[in-house]
N, C-alpha and C positions, 0 to 999 in steps of 0.2 A: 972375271965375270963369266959367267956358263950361259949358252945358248938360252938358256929357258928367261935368264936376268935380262940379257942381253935383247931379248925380243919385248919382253914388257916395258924397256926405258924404251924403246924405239914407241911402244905404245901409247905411251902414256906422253912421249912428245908433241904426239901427231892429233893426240885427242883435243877435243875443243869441250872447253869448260864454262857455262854458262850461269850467268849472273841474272836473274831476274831482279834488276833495280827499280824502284818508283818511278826516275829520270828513264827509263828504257832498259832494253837489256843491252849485255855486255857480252864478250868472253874473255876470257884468260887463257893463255898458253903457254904450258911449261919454256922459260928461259926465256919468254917477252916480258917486256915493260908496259904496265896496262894503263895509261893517262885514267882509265873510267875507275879504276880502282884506286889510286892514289888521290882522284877527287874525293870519292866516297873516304878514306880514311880521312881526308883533312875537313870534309862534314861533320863529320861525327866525334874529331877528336883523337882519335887512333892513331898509333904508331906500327899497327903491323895486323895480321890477319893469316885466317887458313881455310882451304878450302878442300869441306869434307865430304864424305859419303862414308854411310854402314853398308851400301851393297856391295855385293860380290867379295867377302873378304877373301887377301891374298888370290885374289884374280882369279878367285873358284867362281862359274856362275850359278846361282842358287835361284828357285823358283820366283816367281813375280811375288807370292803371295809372301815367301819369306825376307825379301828386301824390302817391301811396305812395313811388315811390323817392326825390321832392323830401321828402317829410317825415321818410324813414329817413336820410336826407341830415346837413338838420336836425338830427335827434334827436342823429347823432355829433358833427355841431358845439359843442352844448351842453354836451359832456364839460367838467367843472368850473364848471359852473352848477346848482345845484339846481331843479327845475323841476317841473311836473306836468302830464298831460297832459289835452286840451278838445277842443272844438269848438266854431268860429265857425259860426253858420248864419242863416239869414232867415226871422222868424217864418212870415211868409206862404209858404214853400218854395218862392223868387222865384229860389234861389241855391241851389248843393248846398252841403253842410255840409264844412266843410275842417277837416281835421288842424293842432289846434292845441296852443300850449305857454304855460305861464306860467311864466317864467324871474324868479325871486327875486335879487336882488340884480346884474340888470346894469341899466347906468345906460344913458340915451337913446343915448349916441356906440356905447358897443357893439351897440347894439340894431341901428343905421342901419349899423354895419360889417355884422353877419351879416345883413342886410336885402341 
């Protein structure tokens, strides 16, 4: 793993990943177990999920105005996915907060196609 890999897994562990649910919000944390999102899947039916965002791809960060239209982007993609929508950010505010989705019931392979 090279310095540059090695500093984004430490990033992206430490980030808190936010669920706007109906019931409240939530977060998610890379490598925890989230009791709020395994209710949400057995609400709804689901056996698995992902949680996404179109900003900043590969950890480049790009203008405000151009991660709104990547994420209004997004949003049409997920037409026939049920989903809700979050924000990824970094506790320490190391990172701006990116427009993000938790998509219910699409499995890994579709996650990496609309990735």
């Amino acid at each position: 793993m090279t310095p540059r890999q090695a500093s984004l897994e430490a990033a992206y562990r430490a980030a808190v990943y936010r669920v706007d649910a109906p019931e409240g919000p939530f977060i998610l944390r890379v490598g925890q177990s989230s009791p709020e999102a395994d209710a949400l899947l057995r609400r709804h039916g689901h056996a698995c999920w992902a949680y996404l965002t179109a900003c900043n791809p590969g950890s480049v960060i790009l203008s405000s105005e151009e991660n709104l239209a990547r994420s209004a982007q997004l949003r049409e993609r997920l037409a026939g996915w049920p989903f809700l929508e979050g924000e990824g950010s970094a506790p320490d505010g190391s990172w701006p907060g990116e427009k993000s989705f938790l998509v219910l019931g699409i499995d890994e392979a579709e996650a990496h196609a609309l990735a």
